[in-house]
C-alpha positions as CSV (number, residue, x, y, z in Angstrom):
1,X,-3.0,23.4,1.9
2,X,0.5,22.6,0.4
3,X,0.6,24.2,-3.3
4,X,0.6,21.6,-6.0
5,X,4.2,21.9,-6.6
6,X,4.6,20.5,-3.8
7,X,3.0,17.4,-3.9
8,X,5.1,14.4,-5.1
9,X,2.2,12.0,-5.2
10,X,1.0,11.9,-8.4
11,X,-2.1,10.6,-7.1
12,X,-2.4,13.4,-4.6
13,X,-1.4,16.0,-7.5
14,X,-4.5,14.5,-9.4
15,X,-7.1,14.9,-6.4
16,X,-6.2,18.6,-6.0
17,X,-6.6,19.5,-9.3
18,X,-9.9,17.8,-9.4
19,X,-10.9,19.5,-6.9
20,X,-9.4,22.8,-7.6
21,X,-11.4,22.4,-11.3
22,X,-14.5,21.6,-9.4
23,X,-14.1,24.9,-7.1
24,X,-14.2,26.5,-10.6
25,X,-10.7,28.1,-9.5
């Protein structure tokens, strides 16, 4: 999986850290 920084999809940006906060990371 592509760090975060490396999305440029804001809307892509906003799934991974939804699902990075739901992993409890």
């Amino acid at each position: 999986m592509r760090r975060t920084g490396q999305l440029d999809d804001p809307t892509l940006a906003h799934v991974v850290s939804h699902l990075r906060m739901s992993s409890g990371a």
